[in-house]
N, CA, C and O atoms as a GROMACS GRO file, in nm:
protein
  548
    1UNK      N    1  -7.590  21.201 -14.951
    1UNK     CA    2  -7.493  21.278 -15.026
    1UNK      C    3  -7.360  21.276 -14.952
    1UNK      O    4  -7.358  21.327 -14.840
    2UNK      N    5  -7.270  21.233 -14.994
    2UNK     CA    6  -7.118  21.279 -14.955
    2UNK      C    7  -7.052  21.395 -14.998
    2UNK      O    8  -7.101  21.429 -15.106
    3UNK      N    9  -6.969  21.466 -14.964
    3UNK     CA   10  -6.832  21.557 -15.001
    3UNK      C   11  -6.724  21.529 -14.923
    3UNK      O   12  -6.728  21.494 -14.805
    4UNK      N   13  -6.607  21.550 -15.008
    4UNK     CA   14  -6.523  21.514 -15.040
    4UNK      C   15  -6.479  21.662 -14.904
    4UNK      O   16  -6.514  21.774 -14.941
    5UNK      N   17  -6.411  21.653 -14.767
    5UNK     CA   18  -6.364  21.770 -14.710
    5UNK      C   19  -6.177  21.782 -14.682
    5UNK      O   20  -6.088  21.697 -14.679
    6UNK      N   21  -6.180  21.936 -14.666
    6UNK     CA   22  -6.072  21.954 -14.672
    6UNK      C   23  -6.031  22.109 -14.617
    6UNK      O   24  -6.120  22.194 -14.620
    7UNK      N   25  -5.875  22.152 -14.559
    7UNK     CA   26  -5.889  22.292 -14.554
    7UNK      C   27  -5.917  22.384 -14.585
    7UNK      O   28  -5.820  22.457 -14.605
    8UNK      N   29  -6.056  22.451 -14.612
    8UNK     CA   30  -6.086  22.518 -14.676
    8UNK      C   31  -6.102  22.689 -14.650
    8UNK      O   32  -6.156  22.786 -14.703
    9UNK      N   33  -6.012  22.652 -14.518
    9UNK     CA   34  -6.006  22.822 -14.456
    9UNK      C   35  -6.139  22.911 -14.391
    9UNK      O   36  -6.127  23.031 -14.366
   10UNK      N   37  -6.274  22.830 -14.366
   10UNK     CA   38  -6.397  22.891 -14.377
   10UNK      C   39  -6.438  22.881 -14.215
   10UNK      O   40  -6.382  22.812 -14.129
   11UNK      N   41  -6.525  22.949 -14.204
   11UNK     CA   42  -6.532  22.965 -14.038
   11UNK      C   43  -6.678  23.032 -14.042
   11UNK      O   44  -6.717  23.107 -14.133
   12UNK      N   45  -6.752  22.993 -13.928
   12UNK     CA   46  -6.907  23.085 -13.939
   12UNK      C   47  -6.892  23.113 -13.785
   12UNK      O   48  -6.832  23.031 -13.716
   13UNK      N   49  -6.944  23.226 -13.732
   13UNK     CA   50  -6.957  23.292 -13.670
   13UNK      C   51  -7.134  23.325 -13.648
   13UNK      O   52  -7.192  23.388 -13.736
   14UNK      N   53  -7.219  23.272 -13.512
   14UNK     CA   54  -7.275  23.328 -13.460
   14UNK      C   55  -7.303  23.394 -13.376
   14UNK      O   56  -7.196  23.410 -13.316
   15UNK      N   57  -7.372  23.444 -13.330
   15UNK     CA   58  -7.355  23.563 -13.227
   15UNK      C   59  -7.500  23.591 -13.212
   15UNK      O   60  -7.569  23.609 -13.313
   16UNK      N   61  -7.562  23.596 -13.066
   16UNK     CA   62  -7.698  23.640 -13.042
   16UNK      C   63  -7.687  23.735 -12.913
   16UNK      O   64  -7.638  23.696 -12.807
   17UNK      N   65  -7.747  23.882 -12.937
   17UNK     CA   66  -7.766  23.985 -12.917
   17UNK      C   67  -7.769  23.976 -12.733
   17UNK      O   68  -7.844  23.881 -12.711
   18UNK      N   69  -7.733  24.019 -12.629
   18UNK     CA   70  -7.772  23.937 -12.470
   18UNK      C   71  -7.874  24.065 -12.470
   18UNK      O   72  -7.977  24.016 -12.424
   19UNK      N   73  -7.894  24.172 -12.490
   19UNK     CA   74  -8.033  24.271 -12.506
   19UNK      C   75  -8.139  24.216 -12.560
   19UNK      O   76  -8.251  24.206 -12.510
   20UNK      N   77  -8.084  24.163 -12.715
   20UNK     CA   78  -8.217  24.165 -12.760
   20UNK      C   79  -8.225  23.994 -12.788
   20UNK      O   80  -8.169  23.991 -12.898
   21UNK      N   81  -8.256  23.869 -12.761
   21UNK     CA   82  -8.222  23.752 -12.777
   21UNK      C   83  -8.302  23.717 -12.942
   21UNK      O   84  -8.273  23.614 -13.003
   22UNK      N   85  -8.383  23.800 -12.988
   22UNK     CA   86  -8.445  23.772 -13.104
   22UNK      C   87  -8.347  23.823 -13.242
   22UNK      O   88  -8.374  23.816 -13.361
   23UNK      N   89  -8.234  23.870 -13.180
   23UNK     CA   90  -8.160  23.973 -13.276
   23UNK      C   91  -8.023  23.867 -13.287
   23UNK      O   92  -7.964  23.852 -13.180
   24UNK      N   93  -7.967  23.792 -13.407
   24UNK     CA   94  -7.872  23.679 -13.437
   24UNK      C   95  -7.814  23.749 -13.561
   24UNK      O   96  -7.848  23.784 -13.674
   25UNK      N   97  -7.703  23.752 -13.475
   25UNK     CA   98  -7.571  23.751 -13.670
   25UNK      C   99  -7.519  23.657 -13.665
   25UNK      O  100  -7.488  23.579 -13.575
   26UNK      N  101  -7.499  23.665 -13.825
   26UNK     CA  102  -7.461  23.485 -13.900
   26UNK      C  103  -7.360  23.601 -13.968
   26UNK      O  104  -7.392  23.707 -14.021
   27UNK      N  105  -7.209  23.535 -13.946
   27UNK     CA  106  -7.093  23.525 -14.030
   27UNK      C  107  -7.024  23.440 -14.071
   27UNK      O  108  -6.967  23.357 -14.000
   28UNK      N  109  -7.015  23.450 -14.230
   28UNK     CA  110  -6.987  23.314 -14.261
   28UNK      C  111  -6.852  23.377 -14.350
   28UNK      O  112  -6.863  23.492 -14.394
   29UNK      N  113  -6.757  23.318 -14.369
   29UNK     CA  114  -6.613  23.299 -14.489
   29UNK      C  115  -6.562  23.194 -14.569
   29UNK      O  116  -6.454  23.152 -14.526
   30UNK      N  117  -6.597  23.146 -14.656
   30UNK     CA  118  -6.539  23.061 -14.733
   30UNK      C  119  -6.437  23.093 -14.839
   30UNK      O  120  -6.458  23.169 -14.934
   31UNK      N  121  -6.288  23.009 -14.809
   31UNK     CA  122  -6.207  23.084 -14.931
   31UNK      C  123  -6.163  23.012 -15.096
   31UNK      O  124  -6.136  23.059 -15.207
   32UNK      N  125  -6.178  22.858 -15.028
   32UNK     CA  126  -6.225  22.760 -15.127
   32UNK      C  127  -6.353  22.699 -15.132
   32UNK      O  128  -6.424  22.673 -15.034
   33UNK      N  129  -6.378  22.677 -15.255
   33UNK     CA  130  -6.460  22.599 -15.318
   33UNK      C  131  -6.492  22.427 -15.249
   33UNK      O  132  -6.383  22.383 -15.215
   34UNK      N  133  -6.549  22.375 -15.234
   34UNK     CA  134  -6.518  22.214 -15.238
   34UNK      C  135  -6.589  22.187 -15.363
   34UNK      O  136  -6.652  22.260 -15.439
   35UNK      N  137  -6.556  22.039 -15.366
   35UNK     CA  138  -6.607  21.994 -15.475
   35UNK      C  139  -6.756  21.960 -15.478
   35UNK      O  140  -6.813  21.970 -15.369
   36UNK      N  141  -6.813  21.932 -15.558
   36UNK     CA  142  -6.928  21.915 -15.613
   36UNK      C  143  -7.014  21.759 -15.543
   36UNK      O  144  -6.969  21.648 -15.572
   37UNK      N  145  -7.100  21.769 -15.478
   37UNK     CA  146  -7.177  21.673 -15.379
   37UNK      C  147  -7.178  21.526 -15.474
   37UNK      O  148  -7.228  21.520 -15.587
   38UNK      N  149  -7.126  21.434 -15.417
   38UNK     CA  150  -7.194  21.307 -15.475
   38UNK      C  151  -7.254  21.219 -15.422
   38UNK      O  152  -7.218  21.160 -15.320
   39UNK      N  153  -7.370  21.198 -15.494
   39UNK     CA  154  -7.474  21.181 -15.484
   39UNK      C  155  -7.485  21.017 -15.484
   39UNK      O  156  -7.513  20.948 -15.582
   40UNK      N  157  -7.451  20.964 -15.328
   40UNK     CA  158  -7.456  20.805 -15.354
   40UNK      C  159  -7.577  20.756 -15.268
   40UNK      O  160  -7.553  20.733 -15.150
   41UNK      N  161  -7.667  20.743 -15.299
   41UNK     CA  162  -7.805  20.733 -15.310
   41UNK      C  163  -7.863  20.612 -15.379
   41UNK      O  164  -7.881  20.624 -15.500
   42UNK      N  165  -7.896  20.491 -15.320
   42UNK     CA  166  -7.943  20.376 -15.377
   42UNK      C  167  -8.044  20.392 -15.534
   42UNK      O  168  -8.163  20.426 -15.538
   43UNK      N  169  -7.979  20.366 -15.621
   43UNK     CA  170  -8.008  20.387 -15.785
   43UNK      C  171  -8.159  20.239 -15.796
   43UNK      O  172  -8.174  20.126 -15.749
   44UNK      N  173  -8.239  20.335 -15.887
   44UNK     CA  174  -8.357  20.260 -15.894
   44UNK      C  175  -8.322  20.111 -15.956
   44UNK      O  176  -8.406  20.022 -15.946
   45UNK      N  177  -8.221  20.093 -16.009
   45UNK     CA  178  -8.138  19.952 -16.046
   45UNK      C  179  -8.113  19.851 -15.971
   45UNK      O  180  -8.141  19.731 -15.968
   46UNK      N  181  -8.041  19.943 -15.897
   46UNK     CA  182  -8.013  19.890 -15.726
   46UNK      C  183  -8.150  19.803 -15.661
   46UNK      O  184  -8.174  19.685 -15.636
   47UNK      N  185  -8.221  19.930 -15.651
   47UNK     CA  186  -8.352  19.882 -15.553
   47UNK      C  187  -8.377  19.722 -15.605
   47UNK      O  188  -8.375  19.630 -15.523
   48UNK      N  189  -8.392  19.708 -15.698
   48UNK     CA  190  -8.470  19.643 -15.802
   48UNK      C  191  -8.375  19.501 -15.818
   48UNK      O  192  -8.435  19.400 -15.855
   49UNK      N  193  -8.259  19.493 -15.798
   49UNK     CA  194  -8.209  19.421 -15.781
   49UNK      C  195  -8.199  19.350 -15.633
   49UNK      O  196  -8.185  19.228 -15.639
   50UNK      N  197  -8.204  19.397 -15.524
   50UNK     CA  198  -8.232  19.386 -15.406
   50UNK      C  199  -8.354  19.345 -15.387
   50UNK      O  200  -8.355  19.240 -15.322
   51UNK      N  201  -8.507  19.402 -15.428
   51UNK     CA  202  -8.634  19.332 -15.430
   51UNK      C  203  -8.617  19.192 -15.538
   51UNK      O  204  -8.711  19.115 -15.555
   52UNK      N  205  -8.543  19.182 -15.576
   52UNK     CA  206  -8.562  19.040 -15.686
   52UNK      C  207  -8.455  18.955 -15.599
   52UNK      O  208  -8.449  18.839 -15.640
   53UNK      N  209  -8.379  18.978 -15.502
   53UNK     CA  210  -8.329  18.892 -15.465
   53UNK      C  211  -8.386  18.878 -15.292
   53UNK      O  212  -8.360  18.770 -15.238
   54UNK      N  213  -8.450  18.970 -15.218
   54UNK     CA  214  -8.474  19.001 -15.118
   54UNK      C  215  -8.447  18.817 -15.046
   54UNK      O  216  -8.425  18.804 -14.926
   55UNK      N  217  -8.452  18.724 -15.116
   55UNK     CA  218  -8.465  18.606 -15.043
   55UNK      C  219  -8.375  18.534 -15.001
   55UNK      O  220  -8.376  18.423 -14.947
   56UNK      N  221  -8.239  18.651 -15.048
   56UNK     CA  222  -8.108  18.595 -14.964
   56UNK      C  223  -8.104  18.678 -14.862
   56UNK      O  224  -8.180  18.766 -14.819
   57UNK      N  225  -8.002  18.634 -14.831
   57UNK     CA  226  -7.920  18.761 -14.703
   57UNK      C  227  -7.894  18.864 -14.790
   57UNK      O  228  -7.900  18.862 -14.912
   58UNK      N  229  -7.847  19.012 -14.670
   58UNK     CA  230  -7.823  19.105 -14.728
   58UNK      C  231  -7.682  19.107 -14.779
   58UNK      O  232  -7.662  19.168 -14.884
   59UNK      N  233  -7.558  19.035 -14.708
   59UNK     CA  234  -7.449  19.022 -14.758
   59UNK      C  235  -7.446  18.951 -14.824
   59UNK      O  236  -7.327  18.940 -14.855
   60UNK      N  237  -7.544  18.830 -14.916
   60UNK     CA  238  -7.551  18.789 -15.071
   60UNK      C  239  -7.606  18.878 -15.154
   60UNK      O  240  -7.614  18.844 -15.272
   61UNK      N  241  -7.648  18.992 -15.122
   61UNK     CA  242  -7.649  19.048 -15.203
   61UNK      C  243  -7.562  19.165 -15.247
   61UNK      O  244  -7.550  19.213 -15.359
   62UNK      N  245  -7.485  19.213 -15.095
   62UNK     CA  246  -7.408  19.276 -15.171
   62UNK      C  247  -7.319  19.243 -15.207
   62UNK      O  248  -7.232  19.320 -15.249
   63UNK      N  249  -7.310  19.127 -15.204
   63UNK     CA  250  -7.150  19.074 -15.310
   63UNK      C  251  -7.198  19.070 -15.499
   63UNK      O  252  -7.132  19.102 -15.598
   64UNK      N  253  -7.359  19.010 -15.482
   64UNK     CA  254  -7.434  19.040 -15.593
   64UNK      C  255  -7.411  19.192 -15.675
   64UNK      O  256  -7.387  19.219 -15.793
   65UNK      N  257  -7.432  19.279 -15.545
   65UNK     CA  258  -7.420  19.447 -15.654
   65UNK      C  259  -7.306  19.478 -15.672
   65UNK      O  260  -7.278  19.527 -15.782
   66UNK      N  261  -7.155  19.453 -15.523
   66UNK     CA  262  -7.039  19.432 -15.592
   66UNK      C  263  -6.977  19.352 -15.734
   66UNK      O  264  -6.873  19.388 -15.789
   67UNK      N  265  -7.044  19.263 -15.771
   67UNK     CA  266  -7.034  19.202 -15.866
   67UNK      C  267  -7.021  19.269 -16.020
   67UNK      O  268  -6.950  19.261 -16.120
   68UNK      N  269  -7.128  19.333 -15.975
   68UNK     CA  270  -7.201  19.395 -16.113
   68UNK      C  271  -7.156  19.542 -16.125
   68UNK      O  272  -7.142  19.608 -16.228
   69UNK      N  273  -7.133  19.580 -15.980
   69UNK     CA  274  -7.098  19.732 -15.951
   69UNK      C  275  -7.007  19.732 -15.897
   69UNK      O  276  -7.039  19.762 -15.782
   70UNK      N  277  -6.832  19.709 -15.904
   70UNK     CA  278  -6.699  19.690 -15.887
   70UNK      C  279  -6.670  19.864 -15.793
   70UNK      O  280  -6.609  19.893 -15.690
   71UNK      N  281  -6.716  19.910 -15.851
   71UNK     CA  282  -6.710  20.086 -15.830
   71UNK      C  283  -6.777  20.160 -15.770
   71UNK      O  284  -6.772  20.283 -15.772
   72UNK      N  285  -6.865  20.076 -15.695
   72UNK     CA  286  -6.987  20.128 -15.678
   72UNK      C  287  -6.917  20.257 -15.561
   72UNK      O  288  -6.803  20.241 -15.518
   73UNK      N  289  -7.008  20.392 -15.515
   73UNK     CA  290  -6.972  20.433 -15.420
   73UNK      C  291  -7.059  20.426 -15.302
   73UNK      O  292  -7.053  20.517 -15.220
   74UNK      N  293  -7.161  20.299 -15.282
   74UNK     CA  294  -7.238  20.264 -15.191
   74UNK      C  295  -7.180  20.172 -15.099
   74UNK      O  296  -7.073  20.116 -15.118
   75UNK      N  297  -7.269  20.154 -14.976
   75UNK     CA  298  -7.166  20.067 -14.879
   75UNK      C  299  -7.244  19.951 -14.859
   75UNK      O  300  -7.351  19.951 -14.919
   76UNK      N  301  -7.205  19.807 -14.759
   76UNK     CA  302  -7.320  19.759 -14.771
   76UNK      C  303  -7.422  19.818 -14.659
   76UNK      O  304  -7.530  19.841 -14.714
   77UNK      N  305  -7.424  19.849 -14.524
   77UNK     CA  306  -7.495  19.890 -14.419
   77UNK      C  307  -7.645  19.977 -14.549
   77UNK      O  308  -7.768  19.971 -14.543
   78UNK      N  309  -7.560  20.040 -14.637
   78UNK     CA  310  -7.701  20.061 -14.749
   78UNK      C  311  -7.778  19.948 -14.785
   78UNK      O  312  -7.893  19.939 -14.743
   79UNK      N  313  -7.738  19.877 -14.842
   79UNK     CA  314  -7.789  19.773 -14.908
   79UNK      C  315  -7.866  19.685 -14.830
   79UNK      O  316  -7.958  19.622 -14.881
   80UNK      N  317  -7.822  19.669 -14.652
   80UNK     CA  318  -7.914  19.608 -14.599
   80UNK      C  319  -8.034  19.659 -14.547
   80UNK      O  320  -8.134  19.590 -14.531
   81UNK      N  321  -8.022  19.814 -14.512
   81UNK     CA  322  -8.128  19.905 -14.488
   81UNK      C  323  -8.225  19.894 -14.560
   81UNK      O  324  -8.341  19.896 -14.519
   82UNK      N  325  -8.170  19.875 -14.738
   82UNK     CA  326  -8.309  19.882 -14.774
   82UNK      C  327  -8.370  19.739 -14.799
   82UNK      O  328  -8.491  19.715 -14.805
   83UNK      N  329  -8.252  19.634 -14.812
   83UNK     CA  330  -8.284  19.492 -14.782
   83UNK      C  331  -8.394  19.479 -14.654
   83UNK      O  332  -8.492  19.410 -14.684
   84UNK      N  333  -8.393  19.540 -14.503
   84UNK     CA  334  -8.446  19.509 -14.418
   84UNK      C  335  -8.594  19.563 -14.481
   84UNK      O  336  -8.695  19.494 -14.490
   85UNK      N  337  -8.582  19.679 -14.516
   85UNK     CA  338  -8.753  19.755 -14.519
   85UNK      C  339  -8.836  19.659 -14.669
   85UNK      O  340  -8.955  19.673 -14.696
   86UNK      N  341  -8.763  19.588 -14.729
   86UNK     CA  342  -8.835  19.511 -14.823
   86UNK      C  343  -8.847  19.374 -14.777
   86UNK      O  344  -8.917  19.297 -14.844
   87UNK      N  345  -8.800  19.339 -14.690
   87UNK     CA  346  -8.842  19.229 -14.607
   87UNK      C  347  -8.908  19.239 -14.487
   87UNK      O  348  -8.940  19.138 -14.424
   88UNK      N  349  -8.934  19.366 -14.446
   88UNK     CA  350  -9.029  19.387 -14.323
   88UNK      C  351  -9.180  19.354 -14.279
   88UNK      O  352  -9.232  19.349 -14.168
   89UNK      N  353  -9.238  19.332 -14.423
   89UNK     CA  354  -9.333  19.252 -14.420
   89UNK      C  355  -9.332  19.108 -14.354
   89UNK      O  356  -9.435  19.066 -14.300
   90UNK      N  357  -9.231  19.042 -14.359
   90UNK     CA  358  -9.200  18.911 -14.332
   90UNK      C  359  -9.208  18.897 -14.242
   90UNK      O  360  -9.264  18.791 -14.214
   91UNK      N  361  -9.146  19.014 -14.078
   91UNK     CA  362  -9.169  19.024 -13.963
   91UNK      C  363  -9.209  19.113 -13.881
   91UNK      O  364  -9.184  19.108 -13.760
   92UNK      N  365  -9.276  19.204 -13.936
   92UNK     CA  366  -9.359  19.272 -13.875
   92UNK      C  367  -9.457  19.323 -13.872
   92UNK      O  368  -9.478  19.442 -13.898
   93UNK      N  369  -9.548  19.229 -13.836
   93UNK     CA  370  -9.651  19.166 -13.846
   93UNK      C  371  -9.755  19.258 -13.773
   93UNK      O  372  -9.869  19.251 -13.818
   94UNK      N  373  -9.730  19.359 -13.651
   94UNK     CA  374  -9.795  19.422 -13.572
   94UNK      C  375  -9.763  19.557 -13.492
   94UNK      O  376  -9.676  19.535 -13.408
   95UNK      N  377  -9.793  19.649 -13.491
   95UNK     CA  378  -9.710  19.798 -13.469
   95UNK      C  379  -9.629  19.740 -13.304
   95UNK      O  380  -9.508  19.755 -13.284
   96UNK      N  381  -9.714  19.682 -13.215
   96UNK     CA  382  -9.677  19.621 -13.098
   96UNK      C  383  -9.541  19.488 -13.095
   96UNK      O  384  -9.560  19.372 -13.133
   97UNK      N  385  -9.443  19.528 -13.054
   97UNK     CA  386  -9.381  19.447 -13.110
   97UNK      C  387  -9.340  19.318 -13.027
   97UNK      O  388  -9.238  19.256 -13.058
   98UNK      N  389  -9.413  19.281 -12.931
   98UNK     CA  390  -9.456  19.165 -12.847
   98UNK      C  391  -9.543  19.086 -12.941
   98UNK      O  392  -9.499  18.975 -12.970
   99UNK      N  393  -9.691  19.133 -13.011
   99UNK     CA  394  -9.781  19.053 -13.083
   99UNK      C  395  -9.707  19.018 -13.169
   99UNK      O  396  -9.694  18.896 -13.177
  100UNK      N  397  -9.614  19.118 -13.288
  100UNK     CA  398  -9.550  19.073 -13.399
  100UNK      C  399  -9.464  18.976 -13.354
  100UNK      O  400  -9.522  18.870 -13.377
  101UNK      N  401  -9.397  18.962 -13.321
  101UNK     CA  402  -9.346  18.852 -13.224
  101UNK      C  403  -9.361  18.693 -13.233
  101UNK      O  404  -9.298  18.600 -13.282
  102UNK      N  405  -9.506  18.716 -13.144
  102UNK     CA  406  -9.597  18.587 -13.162
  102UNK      C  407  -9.662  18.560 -13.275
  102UNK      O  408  -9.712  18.449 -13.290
  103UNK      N  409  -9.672  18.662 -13.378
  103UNK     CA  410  -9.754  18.648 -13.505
  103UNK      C  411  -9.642  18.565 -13.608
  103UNK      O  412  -9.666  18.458 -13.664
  104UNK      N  413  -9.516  18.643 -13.618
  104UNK     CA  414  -9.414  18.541 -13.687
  104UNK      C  415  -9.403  18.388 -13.631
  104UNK      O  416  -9.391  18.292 -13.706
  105UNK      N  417  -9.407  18.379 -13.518
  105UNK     CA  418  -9.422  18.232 -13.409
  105UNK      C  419  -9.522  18.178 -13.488
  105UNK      O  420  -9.501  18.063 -13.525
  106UNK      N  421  -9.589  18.212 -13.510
  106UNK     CA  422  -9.735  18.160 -13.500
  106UNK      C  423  -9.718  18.092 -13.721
  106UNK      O  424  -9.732  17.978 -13.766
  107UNK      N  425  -9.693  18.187 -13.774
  107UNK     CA  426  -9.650  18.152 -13.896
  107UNK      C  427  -9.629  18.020 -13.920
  107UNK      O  428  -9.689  17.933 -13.984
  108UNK      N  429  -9.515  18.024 -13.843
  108UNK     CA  430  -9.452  17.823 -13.884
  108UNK      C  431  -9.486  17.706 -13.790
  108UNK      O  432  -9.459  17.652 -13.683
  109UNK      N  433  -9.551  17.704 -13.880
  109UNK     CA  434  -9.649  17.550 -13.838
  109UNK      C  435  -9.536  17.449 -13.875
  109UNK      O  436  -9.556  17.378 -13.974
  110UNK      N  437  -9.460  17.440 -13.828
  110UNK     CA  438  -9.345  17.333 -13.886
  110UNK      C  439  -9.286  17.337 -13.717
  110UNK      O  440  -9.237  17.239 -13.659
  111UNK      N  441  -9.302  17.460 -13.662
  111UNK     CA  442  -9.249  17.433 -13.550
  111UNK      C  443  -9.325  17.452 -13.371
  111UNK      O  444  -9.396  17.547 -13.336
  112UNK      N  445  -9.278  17.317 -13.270
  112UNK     CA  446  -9.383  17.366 -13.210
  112UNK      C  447  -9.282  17.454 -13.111
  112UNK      O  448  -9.161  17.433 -13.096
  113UNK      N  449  -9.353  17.544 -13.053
  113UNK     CA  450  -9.288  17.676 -12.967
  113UNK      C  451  -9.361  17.654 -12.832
  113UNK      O  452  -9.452  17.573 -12.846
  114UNK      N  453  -9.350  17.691 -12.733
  114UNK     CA  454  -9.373  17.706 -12.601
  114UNK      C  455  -9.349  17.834 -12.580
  114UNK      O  456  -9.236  17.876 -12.602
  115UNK      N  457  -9.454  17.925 -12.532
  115UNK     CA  458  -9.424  18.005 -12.492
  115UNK      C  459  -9.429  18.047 -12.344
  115UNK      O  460  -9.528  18.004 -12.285
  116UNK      N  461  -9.351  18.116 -12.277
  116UNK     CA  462  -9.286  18.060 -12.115
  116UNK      C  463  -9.369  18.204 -12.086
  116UNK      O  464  -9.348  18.304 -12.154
  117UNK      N  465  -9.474  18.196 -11.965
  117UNK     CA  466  -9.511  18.316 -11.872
  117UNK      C  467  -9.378  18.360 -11.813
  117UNK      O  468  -9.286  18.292 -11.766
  118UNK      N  469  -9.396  18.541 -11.836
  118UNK     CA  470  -9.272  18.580 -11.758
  118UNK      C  471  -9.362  18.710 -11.618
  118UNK      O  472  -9.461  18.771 -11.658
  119UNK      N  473  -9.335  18.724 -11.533
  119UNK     CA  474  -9.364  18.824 -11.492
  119UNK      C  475  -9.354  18.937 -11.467
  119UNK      O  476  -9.267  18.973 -11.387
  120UNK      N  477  -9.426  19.014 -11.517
  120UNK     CA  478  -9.379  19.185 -11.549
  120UNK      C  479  -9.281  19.247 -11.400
  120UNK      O  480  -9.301  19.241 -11.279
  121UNK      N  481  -9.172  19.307 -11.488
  121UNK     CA  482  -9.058  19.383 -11.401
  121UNK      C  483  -9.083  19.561 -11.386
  121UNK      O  484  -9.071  19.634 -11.485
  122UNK      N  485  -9.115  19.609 -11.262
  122UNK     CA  486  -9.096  19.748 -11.289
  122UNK      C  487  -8.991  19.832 -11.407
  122UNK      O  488  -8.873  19.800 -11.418
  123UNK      N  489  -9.033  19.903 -11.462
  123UNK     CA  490  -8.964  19.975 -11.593
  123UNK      C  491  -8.946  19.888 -11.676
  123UNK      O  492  -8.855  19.910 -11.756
  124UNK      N  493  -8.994  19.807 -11.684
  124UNK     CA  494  -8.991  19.690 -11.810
  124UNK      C  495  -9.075  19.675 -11.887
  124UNK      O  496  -9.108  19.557 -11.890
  125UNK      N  497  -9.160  19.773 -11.993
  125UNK     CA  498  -9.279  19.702 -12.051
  125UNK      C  499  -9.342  19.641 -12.112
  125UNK      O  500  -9.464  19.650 -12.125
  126UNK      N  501  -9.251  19.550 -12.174
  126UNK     CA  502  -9.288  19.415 -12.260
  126UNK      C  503  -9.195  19.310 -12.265
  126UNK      O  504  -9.079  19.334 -12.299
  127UNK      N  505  -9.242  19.166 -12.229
  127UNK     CA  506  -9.163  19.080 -12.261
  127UNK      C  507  -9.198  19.004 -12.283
  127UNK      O  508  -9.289  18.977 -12.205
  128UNK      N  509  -9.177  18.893 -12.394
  128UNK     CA  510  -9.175  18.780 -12.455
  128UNK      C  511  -9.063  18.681 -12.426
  128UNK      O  512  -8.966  18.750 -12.396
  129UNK      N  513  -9.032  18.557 -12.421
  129UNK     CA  514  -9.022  18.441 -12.379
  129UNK      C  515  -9.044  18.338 -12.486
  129UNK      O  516  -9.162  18.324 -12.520
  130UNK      N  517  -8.926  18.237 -12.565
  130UNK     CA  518  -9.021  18.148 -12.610
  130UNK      C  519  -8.878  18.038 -12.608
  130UNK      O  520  -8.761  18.074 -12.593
  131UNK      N  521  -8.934  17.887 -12.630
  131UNK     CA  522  -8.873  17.809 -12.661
  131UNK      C  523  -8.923  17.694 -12.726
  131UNK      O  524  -9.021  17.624 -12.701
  132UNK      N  525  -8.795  17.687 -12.853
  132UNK     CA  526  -8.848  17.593 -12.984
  132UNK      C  527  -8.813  17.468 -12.892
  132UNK      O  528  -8.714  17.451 -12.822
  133UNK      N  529  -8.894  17.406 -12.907
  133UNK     CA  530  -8.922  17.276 -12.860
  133UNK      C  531  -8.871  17.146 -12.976
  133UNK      O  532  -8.771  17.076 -12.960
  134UNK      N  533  -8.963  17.137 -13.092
  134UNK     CA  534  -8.866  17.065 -13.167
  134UNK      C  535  -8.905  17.090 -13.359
  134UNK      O  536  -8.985  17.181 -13.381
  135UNK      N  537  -8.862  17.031 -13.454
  135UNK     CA  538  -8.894  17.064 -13.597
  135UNK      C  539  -8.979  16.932 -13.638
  135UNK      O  540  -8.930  16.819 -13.632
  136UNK      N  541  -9.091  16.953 -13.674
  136UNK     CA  542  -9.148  16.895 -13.746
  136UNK      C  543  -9.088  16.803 -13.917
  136UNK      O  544  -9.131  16.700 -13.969
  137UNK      N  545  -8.986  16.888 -13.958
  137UNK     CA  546  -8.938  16.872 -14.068
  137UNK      C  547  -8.864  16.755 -14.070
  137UNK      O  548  -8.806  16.720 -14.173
   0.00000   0.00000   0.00000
């Protein structure tokens, strides 16, 4: 949700009791109004357009919803957020994110990978290592 802010003269005031610490006054003043919340919130249109294209980038697509949506009041950093979580299947493959790692590696059989022993660093607790060697393609 966005609003729209501005001087609105309003001020809150708390205050907690140094006797009694369970004892809190809330003062609040507002002398204007603001305007009315808008509500820019990825539209089930949206989504839906983003899962049907999920197979570009996220900035092809938002030139895609700019396209269609000149006005829109969404940004793209939206559009890739939810671009990333509909493509997250694709790479994350394992709550551990060393295995997921090797599990996407492991995917493309088109390429062969090497993966390089590293040796564990105090305060360091995971690391991976790899190098594409060459493309099959």
């Amino acid at each position: 949700m966005k609003m729209d802010r501005f001087a609105c003269d309003g001020w809150l005031h708390i205050t907690v009791d140094d006797a009694e610490i369970s004892v809190v006054t809330v003062r609040m003043t507002h002398h204007r109004c603001h305007t009315p919340y808008l509500d820019i919130s990825i539209s089930n249109e949206i989504k839906e357009t983003v899962e049907n294209l999920k197979h570009l980038t996220a900035a092809k697509i938002w030139e895609a919803v700019l396209k269609g949506n000149p006005e829109t009041e969404l940004n793209e950093k939206q559009i890739y957020r939810h671009w990333a979580e509909v493509n997250s299947g694709e790479w994350r493959l394992d709550d551990d994110q060393v295995k997921s790692a090797l599990k996407v590696l492991e995917k493309y059989e088109d390429l062969s990978v090497e993966i390089i022993p590293i040796t564990a660093e105090d305060g360091i607790s995971q690391w991976l290592a790899f190098l594409r060697l060459f493309s099959t393609r």
